[in-house]
Jmol script that loads the backbone (N, CA, C; Angstrom):
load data "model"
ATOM      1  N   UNK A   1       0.846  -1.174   0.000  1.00  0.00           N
ATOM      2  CA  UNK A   1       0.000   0.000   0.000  1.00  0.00           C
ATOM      3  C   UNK A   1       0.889   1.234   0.000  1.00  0.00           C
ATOM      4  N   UNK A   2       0.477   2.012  -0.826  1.00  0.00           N
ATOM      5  CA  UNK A   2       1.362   3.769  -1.100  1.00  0.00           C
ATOM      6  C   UNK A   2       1.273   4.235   0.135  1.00  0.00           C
ATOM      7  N   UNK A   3       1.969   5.197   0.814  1.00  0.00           N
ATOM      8  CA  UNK A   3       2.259   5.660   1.915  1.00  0.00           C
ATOM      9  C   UNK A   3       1.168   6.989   1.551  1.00  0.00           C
ATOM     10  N   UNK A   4       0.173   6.983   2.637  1.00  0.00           N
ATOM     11  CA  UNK A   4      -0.896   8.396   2.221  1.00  0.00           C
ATOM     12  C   UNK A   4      -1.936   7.753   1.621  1.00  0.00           C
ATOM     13  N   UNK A   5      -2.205   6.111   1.156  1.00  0.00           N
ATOM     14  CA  UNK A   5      -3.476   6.007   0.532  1.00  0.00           C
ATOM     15  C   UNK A   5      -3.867   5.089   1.322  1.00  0.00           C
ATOM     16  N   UNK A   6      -5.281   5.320   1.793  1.00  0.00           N
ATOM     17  CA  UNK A   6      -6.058   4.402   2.641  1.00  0.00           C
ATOM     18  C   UNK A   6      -7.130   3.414   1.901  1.00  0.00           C
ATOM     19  N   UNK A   7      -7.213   2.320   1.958  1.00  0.00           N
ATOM     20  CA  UNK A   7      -8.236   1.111   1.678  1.00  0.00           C
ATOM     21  C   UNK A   7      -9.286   1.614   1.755  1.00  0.00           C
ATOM     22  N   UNK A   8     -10.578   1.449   1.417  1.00  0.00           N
ATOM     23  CA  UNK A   8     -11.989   1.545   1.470  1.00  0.00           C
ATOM     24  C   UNK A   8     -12.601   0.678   1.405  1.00  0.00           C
ATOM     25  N   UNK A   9     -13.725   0.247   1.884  1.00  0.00           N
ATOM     26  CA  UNK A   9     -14.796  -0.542   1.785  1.00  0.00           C
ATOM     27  C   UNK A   9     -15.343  -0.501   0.290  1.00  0.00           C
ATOM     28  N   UNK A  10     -15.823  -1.767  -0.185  1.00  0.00           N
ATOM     29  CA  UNK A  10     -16.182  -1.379  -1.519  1.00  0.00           C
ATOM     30  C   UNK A  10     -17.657  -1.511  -1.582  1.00  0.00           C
ATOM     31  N   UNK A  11     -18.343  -1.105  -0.521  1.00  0.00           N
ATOM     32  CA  UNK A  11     -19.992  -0.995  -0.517  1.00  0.00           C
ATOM     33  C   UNK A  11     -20.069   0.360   0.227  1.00  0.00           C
ATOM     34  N   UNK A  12     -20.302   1.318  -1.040  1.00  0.00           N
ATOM     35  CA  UNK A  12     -20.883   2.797  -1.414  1.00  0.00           C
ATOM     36  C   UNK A  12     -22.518   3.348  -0.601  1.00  0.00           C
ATOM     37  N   UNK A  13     -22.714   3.776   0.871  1.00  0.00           N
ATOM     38  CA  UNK A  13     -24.095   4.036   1.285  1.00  0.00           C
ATOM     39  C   UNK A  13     -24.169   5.671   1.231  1.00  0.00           C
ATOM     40  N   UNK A  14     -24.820   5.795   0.294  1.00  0.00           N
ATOM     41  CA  UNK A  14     -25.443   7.333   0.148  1.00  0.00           C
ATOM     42  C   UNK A  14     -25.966   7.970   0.842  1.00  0.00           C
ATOM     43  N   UNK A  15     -26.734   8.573   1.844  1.00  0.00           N
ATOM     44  CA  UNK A  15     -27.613   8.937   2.909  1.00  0.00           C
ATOM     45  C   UNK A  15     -27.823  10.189   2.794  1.00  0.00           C
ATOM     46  N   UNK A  16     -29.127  10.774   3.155  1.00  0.00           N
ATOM     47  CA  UNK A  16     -29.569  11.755   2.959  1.00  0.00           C
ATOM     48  C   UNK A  16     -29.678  12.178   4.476  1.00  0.00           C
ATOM     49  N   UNK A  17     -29.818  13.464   4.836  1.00  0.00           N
ATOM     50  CA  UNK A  17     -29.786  13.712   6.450  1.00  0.00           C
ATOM     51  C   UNK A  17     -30.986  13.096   7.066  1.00  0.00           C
ATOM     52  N   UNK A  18     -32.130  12.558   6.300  1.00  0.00           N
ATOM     53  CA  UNK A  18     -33.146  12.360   7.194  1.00  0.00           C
ATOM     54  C   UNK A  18     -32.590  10.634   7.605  1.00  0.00           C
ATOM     55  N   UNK A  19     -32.472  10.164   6.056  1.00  0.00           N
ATOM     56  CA  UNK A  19     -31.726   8.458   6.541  1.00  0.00           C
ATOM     57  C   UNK A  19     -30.689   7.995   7.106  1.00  0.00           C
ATOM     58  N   UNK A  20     -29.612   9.273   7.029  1.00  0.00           N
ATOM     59  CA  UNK A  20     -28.433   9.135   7.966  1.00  0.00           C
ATOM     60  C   UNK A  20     -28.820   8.708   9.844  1.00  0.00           C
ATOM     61  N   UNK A  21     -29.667  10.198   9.999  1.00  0.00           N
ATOM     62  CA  UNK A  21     -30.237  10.254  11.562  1.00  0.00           C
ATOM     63  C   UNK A  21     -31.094   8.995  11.851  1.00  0.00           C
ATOM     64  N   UNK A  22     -31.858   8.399  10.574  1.00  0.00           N
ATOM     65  CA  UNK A  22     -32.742   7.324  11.295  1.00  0.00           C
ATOM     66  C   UNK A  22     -31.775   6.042  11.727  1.00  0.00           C
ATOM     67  N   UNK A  23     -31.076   5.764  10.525  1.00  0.00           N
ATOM     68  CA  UNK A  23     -30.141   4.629  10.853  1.00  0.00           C
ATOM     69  C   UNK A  23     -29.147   4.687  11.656  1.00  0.00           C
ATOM     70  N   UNK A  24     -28.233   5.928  12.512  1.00  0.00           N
ATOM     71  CA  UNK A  24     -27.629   6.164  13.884  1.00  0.00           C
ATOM     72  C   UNK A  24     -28.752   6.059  14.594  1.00  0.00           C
ATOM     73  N   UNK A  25     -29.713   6.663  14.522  1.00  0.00           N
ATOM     74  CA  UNK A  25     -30.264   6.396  15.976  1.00  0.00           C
ATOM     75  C   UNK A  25     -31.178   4.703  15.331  1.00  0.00           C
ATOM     76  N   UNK A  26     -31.720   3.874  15.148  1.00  0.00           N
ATOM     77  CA  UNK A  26     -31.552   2.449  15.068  1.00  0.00           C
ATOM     78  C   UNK A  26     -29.988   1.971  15.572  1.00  0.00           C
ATOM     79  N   UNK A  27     -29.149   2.156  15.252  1.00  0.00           N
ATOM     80  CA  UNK A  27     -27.652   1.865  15.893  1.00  0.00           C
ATOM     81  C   UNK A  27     -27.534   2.045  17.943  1.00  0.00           C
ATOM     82  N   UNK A  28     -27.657   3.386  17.883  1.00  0.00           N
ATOM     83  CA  UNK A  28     -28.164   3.868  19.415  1.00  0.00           C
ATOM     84  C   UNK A  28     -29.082   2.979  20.327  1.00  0.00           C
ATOM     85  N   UNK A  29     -30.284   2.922  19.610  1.00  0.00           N
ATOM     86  CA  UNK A  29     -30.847   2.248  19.983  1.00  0.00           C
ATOM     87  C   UNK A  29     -30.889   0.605  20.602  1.00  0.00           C
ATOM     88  N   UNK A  30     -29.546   0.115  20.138  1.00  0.00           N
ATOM     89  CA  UNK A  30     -28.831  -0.968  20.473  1.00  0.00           C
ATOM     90  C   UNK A  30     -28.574  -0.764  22.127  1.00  0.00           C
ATOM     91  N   UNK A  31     -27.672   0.351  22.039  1.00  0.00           N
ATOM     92  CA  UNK A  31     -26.602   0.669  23.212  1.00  0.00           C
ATOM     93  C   UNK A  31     -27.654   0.451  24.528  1.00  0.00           C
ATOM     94  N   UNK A  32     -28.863   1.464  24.159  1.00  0.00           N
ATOM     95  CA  UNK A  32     -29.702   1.904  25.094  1.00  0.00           C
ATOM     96  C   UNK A  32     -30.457   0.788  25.859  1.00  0.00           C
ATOM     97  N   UNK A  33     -30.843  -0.644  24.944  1.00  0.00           N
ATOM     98  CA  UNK A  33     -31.842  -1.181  24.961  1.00  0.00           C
ATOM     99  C   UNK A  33     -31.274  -2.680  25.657  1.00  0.00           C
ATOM    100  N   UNK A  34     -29.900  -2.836  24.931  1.00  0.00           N
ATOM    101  CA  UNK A  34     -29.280  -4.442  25.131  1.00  0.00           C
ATOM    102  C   UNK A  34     -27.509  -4.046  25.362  1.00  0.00           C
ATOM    103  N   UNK A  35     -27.777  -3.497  26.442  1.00  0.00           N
ATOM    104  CA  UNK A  35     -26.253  -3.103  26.745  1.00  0.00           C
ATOM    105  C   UNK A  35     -25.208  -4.125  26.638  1.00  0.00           C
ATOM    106  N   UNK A  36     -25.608  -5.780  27.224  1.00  0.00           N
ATOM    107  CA  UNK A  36     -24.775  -6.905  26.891  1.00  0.00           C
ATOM    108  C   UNK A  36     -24.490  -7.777  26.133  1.00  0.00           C
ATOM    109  N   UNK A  37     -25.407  -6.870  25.099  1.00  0.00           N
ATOM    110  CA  UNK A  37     -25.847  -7.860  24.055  1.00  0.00           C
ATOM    111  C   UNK A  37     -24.636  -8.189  22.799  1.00  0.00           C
ATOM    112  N   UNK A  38     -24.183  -9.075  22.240  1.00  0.00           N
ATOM    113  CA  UNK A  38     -23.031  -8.919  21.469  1.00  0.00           C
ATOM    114  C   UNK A  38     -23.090  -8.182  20.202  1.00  0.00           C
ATOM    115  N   UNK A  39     -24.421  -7.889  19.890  1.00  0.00           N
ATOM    116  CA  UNK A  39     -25.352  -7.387  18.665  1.00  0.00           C
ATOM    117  C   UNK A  39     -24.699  -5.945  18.787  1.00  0.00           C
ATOM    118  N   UNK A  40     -24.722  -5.253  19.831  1.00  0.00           N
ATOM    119  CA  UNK A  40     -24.837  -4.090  21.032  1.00  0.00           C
ATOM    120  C   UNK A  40     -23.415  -3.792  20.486  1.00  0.00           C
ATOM    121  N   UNK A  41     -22.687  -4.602  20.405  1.00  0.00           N
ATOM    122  CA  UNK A  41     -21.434  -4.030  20.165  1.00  0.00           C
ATOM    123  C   UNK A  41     -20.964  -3.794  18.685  1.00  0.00           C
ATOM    124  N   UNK A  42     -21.394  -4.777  17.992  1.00  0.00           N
ATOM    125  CA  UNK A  42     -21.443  -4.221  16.487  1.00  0.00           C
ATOM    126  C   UNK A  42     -22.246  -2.691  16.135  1.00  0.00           C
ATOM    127  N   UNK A  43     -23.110  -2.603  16.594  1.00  0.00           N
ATOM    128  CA  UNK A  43     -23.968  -1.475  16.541  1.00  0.00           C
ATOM    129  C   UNK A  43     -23.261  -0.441  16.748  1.00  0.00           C
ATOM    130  N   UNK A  44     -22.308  -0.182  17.855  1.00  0.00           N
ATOM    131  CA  UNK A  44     -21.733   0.722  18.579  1.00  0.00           C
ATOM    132  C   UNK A  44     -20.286   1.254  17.814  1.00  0.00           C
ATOM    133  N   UNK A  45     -19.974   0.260  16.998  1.00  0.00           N
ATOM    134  CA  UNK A  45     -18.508  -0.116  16.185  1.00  0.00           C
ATOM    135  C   UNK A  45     -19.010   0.336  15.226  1.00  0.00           C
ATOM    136  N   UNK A  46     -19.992   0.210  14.148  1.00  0.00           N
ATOM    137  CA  UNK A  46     -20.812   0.982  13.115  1.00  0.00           C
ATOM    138  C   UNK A  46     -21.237   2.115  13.355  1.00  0.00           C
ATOM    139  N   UNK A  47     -21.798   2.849  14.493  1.00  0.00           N
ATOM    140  CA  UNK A  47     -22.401   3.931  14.717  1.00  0.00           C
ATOM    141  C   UNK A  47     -21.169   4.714  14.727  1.00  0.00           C
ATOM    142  N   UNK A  48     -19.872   4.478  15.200  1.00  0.00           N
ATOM    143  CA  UNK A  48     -18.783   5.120  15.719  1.00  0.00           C
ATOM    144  C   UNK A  48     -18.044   5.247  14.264  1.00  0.00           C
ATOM    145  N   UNK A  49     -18.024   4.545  12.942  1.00  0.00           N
ATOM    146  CA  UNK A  49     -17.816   4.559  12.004  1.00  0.00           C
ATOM    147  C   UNK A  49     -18.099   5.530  11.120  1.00  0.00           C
ATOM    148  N   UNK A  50     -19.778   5.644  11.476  1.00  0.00           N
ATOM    149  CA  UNK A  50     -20.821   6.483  10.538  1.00  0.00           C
ATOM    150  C   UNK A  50     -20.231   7.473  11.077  1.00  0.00           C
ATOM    151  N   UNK A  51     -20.379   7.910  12.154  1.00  0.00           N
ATOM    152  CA  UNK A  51     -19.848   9.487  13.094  1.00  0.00           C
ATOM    153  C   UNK A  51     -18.207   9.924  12.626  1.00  0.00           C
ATOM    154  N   UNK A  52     -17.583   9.121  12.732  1.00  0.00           N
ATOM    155  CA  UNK A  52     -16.009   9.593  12.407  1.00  0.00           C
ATOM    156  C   UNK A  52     -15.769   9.409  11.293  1.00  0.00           C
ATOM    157  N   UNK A  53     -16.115   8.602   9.875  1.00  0.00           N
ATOM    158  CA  UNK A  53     -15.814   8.549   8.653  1.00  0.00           C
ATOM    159  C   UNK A  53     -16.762   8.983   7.826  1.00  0.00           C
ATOM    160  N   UNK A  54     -17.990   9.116   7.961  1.00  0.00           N
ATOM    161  CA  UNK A  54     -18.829   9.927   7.010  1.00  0.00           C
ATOM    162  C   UNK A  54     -18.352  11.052   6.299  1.00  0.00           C
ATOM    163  N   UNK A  55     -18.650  11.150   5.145  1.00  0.00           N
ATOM    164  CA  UNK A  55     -17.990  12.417   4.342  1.00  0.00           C
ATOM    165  C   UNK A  55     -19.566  13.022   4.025  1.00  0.00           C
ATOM    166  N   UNK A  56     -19.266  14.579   4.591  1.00  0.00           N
ATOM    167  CA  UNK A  56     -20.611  15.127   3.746  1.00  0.00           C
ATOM    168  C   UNK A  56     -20.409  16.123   2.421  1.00  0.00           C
ATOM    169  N   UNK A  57     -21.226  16.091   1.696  1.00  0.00           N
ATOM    170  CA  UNK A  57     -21.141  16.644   0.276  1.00  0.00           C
ATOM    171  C   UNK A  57     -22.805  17.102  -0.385  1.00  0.00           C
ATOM    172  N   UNK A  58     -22.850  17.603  -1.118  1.00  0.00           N
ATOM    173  CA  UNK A  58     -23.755  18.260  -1.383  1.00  0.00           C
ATOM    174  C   UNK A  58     -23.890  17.622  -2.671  1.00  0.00           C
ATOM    175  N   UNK A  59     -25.500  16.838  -3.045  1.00  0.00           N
ATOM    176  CA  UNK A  59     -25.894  16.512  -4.268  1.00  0.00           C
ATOM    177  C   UNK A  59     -27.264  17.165  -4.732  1.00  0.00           C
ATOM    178  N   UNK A  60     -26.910  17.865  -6.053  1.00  0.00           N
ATOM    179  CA  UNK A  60     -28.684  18.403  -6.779  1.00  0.00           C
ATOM    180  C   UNK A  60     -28.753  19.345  -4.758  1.00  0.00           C
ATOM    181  N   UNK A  61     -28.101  19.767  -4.546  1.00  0.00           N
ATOM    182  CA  UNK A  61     -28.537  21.256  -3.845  1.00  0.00           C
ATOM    183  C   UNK A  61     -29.200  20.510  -2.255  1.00  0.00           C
ATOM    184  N   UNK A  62     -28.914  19.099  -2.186  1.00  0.00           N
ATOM    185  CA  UNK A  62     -29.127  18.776  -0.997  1.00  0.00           C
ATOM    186  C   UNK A  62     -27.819  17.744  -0.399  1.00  0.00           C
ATOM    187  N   UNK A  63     -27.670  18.170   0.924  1.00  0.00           N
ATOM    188  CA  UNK A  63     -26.828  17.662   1.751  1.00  0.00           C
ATOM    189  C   UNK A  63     -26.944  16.394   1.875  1.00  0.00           C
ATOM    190  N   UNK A  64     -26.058  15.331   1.953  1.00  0.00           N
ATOM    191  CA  UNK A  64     -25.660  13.931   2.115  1.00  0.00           C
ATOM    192  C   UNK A  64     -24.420  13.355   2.984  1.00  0.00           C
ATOM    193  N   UNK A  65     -24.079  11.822   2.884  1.00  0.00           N
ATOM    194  CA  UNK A  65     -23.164  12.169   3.527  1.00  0.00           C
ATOM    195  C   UNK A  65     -23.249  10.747   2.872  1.00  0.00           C
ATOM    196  N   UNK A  66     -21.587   9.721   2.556  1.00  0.00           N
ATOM    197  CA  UNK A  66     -21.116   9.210   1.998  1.00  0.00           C
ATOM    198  C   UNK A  66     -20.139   8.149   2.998  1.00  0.00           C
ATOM    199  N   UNK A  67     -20.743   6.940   3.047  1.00  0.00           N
ATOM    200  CA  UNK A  67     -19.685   5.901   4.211  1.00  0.00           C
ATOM    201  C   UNK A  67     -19.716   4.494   3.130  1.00  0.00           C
ATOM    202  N   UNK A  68     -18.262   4.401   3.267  1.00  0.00           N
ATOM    203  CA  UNK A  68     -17.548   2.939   2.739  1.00  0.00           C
ATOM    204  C   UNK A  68     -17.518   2.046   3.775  1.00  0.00           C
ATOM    205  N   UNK A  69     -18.577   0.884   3.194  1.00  0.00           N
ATOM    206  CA  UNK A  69     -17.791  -0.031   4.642  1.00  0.00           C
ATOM    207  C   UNK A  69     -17.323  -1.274   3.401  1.00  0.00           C
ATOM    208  N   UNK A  70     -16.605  -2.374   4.223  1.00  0.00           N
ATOM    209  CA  UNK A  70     -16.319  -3.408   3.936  1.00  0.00           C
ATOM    210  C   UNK A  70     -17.486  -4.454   3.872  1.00  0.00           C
ATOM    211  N   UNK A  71     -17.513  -5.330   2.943  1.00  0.00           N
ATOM    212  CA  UNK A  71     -18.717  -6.331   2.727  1.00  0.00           C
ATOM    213  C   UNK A  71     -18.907  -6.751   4.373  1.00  0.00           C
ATOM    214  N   UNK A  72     -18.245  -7.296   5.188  1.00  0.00           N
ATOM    215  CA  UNK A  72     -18.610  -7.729   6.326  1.00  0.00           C
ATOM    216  C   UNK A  72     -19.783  -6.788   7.363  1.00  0.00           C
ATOM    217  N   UNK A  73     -18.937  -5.697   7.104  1.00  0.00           N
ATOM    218  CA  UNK A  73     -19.277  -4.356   8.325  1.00  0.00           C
ATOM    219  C   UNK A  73     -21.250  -4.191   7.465  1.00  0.00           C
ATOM    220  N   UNK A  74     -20.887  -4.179   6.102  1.00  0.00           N
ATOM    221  CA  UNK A  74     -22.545  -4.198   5.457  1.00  0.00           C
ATOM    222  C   UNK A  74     -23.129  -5.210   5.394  1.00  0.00           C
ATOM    223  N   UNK A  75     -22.570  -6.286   5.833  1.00  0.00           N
ATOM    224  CA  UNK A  75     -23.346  -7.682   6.107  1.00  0.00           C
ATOM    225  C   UNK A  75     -24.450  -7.305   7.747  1.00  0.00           C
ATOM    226  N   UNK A  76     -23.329  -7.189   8.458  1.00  0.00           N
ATOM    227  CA  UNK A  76     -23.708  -6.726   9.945  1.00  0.00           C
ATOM    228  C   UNK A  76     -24.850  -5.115  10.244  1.00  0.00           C
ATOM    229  N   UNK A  77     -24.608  -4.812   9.117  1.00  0.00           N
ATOM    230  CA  UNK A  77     -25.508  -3.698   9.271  1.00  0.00           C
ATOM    231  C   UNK A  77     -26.620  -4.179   8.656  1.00  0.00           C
ATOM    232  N   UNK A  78     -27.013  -4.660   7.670  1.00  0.00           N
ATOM    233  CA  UNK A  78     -28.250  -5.517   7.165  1.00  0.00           C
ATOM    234  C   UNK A  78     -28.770  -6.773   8.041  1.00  0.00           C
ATOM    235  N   UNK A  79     -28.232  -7.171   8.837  1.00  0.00           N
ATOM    236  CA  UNK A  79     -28.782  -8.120  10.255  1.00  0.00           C
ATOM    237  C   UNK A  79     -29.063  -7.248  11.262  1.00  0.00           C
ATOM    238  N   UNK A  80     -28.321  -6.210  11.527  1.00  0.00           N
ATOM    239  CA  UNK A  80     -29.134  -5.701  12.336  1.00  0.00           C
ATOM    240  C   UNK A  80     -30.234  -4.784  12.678  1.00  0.00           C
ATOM    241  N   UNK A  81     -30.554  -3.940  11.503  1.00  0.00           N
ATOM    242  CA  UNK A  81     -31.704  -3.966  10.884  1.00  0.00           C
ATOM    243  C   UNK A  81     -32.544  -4.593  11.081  1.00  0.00           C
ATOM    244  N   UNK A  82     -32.667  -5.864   9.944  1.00  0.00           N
ATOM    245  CA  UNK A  82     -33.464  -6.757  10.264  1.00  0.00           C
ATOM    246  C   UNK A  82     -33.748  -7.395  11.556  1.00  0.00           C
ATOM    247  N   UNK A  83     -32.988  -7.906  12.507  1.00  0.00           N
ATOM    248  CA  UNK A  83     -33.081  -7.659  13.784  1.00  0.00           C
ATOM    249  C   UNK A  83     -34.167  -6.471  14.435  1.00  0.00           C
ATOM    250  N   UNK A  84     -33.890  -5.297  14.453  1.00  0.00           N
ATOM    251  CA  UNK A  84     -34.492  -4.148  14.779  1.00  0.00           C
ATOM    252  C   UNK A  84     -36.009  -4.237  14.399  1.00  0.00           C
ATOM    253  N   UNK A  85     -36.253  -4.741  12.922  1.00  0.00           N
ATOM    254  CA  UNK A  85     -37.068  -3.842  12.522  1.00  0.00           C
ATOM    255  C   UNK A  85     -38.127  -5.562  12.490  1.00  0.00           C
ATOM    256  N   UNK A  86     -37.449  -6.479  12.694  1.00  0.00           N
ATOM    257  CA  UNK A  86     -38.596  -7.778  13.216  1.00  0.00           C
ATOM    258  C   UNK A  86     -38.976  -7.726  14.729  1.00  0.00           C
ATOM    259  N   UNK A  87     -38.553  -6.370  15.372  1.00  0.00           N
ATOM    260  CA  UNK A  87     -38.895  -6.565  16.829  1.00  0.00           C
ATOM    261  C   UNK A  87     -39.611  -5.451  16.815  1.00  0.00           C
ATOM    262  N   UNK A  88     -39.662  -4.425  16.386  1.00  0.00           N
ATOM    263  CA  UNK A  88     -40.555  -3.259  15.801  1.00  0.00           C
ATOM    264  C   UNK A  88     -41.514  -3.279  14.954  1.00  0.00           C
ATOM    265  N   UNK A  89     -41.779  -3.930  14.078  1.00  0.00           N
ATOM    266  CA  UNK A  89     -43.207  -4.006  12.768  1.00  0.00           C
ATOM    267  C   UNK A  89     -43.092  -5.695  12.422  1.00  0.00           C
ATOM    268  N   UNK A  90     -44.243  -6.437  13.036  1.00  0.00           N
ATOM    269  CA  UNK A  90     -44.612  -7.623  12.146  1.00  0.00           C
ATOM    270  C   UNK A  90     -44.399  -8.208  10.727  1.00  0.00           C
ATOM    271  N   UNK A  91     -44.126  -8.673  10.333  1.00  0.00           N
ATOM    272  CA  UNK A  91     -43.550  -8.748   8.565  1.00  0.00           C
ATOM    273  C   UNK A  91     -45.384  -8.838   8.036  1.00  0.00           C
ATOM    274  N   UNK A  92     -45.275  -8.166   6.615  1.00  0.00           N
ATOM    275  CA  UNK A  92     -46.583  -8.093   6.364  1.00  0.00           C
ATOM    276  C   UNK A  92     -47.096  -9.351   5.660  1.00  0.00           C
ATOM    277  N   UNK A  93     -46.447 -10.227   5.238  1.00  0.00           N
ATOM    278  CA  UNK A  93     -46.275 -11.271   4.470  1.00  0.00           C
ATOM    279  C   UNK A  93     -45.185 -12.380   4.688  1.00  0.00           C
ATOM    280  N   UNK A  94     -45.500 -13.316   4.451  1.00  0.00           N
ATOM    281  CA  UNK A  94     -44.348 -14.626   4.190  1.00  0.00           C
ATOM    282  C   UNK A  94     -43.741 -14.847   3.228  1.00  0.00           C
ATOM    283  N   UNK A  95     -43.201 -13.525   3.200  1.00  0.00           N
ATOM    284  CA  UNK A  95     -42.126 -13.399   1.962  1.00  0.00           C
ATOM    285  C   UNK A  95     -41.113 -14.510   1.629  1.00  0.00           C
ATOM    286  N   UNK A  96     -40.992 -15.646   3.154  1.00  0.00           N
ATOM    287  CA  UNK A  96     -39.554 -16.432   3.102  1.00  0.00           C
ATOM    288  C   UNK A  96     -40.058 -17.769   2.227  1.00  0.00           C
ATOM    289  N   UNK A  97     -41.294 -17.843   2.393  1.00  0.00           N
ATOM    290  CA  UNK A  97     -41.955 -19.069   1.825  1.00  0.00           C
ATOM    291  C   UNK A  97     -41.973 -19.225   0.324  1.00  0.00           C
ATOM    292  N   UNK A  98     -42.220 -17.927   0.014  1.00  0.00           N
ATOM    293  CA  UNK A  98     -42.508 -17.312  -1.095  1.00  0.00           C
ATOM    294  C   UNK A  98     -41.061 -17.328  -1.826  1.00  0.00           C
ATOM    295  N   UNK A  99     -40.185 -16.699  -1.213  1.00  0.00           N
ATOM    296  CA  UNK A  99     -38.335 -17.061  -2.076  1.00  0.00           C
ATOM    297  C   UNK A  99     -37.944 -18.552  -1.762  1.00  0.00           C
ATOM    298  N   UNK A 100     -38.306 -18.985  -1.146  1.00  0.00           N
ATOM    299  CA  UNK A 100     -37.876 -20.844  -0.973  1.00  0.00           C
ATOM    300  C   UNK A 100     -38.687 -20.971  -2.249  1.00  0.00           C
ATOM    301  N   UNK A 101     -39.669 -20.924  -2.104  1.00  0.00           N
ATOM    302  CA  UNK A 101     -40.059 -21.963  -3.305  1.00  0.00           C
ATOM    303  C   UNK A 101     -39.687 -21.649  -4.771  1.00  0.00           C
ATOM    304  N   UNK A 102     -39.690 -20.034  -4.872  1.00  0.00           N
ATOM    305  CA  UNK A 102     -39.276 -19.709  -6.238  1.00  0.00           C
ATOM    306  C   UNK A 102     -37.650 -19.921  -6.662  1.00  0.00           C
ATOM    307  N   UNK A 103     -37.022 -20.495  -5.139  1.00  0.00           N
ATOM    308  CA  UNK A 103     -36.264 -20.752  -5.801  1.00  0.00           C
ATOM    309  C   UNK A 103     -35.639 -22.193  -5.452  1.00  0.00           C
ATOM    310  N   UNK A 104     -36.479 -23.222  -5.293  1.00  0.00           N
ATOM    311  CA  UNK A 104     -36.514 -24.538  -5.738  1.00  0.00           C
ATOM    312  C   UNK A 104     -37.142 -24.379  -7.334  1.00  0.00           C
ATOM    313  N   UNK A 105     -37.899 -23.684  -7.696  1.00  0.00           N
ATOM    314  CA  UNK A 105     -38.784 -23.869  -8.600  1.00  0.00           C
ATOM    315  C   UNK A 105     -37.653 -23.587  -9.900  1.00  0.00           C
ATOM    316  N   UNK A 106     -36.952 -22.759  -9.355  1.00  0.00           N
ATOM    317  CA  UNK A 106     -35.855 -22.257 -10.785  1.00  0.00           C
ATOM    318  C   UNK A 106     -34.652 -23.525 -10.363  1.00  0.00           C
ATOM    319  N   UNK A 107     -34.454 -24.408  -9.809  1.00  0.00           N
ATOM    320  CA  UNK A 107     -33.389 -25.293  -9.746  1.00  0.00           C
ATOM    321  C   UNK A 107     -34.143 -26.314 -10.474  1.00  0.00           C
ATOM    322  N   UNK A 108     -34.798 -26.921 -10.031  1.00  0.00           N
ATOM    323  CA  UNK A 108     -36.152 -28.268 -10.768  1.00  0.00           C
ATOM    324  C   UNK A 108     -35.796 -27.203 -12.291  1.00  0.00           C
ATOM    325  N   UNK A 109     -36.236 -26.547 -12.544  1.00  0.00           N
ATOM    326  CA  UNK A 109     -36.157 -25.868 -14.188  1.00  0.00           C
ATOM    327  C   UNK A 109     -35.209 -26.288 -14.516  1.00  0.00           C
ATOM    328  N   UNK A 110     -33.522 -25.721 -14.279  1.00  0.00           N
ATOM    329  CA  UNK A 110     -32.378 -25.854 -14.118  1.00  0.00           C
ATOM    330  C   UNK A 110     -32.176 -27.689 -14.878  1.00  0.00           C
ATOM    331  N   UNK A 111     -32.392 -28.135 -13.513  1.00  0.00           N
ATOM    332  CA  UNK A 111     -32.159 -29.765 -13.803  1.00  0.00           C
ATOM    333  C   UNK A 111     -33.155 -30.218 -14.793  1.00  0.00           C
ATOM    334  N   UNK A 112     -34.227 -29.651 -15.178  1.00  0.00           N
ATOM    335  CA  UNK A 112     -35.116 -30.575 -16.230  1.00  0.00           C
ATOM    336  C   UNK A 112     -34.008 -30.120 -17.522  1.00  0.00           C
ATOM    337  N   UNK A 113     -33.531 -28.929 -17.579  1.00  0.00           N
ATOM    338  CA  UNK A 113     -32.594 -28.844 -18.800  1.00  0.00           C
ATOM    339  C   UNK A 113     -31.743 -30.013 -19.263  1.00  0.00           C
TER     340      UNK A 113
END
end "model"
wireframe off; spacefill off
backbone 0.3
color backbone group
């Protein structure tokens, strides 16, 4: 690595100030709720990320702000989410039933080839 150039994450999250604030405070909301929780600490390691590496910039005349993470760090942020937001709003549907089968249904296709 060149002396002066730093690595980046190669998963690009755009955020607008209203989605920036919702998804720190979902992060926060970790700290507050499940202090021992091991979840709790990823949350806290991401939130501390968003806060110290966010870049803000201005797109089409509105403010944003721009964070690289690594596939892992955006793995962990998409579980915990989901986490969050299955303990907050009921799923409206059985969406999981619904991708299992469509996708047995495209393998059986697959193999009749």
């Amino acid at each position: 690595m060149k002396e002066g150039k730093h690595k980046r994450g190669a998963v690009e999250l755009f955020l607008t100030r209203e989605f920036f604030n919702s998804l720190v405070t979902v992060l926060d909301y970790y700290d507050q709720a499940l202090p021992d929780n091991k979840f709790t600490s990823y949350a806290i390691k991401l939130k501390d990320k968003m806060m110290r590496h966010g870049r803000q910039f201005t797109h089409e005349g509105e403010p944003q702000i721009v964070i690289y993470f690594y596939e892992n760090e955006a793995a962990m942020l998409i579980k915990l989410m989901a986490i969050y937001f299955s303990a907050v709003e009921p799923a409206a549907a059985d969406f999981f039933s619904a991708a299992a089968t469509k996708t047995r249904t495209e393998k059986d296709k697959i193999a009749d080839q």
